[in-house]
C-alpha positions in Angstrom: -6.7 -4.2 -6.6 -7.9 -6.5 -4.2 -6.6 -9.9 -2.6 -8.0 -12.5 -0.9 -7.7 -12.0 2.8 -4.9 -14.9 3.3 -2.8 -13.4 0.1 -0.3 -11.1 -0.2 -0.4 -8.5 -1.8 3.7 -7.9 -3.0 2.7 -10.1 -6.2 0.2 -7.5 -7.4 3.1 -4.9 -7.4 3.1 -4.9 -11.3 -0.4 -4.7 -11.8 -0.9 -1.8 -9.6 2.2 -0.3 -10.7 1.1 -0.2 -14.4 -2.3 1.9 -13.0 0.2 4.7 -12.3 -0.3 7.9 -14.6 2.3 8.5 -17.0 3.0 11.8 -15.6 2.9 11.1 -12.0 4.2 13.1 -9.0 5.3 10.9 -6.8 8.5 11.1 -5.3 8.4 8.2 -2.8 6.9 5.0 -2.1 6.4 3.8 1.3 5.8 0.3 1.7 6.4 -2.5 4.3 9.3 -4.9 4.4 6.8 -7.5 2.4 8.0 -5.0 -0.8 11.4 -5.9 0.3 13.0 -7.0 -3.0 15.3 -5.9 -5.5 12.8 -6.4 -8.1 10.5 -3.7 -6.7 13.6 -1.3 -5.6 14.8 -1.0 -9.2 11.3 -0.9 -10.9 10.6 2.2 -8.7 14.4 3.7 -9.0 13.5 3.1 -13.3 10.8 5.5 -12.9 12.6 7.8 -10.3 10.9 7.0 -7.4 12.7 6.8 -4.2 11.4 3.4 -2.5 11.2 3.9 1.4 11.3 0.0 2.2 12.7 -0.6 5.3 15.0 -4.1 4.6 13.8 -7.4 5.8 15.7 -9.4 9.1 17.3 -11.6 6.8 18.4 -9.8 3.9 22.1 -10.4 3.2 23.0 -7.0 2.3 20.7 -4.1 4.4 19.2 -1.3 2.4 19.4 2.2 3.3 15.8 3.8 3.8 14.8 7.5 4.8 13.2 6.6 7.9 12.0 9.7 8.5 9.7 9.3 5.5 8.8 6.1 6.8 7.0 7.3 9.7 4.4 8.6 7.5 2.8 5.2 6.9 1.8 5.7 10.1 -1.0 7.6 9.1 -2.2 5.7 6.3 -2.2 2.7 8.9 -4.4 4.2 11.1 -6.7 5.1 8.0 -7.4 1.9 7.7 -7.4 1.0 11.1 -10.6 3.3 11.5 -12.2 1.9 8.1 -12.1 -1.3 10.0 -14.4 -0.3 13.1 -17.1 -0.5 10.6 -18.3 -4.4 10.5 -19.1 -4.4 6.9 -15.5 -3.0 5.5 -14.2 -5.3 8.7 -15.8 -8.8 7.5 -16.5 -7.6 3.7 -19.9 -9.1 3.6 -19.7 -8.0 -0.5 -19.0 -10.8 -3.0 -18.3 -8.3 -5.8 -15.1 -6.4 -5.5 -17.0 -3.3 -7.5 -19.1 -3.4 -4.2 -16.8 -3.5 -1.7 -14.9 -0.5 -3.3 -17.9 1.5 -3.0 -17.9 1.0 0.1 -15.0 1.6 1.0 -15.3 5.2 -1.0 -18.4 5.8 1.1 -16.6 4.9 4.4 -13.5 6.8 3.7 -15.1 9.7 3.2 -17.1 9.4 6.3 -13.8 9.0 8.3 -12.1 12.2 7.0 -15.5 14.3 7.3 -15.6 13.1 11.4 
């Protein structure tokens, strides 16, 4: 899915949730403390995923995470720091979001080839 540049994405949870394959092998989900809701903990916990959410500043009651896992986002952050050196993923010239994903396809795999 993709958002306007000024939205967030933690409403589009559900949607791209759903997308999931029924037989899926995932055994965490690392997101940032915009995810931070009991709403998403739960939904994940239903389908036995372990949600590594670290909690926000002002959440009443703190929620263990496996920070260790955590540090893995790391690399995903980076990914996407790289696909943004190139101007046109950077400014997303495209008006159709088909087009844009193409691109991004096409720059990903650019990044992991160099």
């Amino acid at each position: 899915m993709i958002t306007a540049g000024a939205r967030h994405d933690a409403p589009l949870f559900e949607t791209v949730f759903e997308q999931l394959p029924a037989e899926h092998e995932l055994e965490h989900s690392v997101m940032d403390k915009g995810y931070d809701s009991d709403k998403i903990r739960n939904k994940l916990r239903e389908e036995d995923i372990e949600p590594v959410i670290p909690p926000r500043s002002n959440r009443k009651a703190p929620c263990a995470y496996n920070k260790e896992v955590y540090k893995l986002r790391n690399q995903v952050e980076r990914l996407i720091n790289r696909l943004k050196q190139f101007r046109r993923i950077a400014t997303r010239y495209e008006k159709l979001a088909m087009t844009f994903l193409g691109l991004i396809h096409l720059v990903a795999a650019y990044v992991v080839i160099h």
